[in-house]
N, C-alpha and C positions, 0 to 999 in steps of 0.2 A: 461478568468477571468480578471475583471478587478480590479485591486488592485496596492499597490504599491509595487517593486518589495521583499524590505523584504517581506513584509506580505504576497503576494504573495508564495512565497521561504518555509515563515513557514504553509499557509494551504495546499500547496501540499504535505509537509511532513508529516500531518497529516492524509492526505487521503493516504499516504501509509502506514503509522503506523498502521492504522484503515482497509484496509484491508489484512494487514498481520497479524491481530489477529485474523478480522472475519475466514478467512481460517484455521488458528490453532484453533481455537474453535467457532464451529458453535455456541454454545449456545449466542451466546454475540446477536448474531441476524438471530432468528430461520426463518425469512422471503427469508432468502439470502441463498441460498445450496454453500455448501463449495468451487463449480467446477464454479459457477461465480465469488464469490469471489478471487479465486485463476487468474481465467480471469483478473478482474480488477488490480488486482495486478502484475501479468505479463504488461499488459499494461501499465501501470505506471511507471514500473521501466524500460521499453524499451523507455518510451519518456521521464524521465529526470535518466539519467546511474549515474549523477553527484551527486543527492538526496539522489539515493538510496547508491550508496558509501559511503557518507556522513552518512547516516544510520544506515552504517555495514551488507544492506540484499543486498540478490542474490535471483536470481527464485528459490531455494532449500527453502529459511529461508520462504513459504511458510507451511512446511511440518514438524517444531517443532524438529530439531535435535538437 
């Protein structure tokens, strides 16, 4: 991704925001089954630990407790 590094910083947190909602509620986007979404979101928060910290999620906050 080429950006600068805020901006950077702020659309990767948006692609984890976005799919830690897809995964808690498929309806937001019925194209995406919940088990990739939860994929991509596992991925995400394994290559930046620091983001998702930042966040407050864990590979649970997947799962709406």
């Amino acid at each position: 991704m080429n950006a600068r590094p805020e901006i950077r910083q702020r659309l990767i947190e948006i692609k984890i925001a976005r799919w830690c909602r897809v995964a808690k509620y498929p309806s937001l986007d019925p194209r995406c089954p919940p088990s990739r979404a939860r994929r991509n979101f596992w991925r995400l928060i394994s290559k930046y630990p620091e983001t998702a910290e930042k966040l407050r999620l864990t590979a649970v906050s997947v799962y709406g407790f």
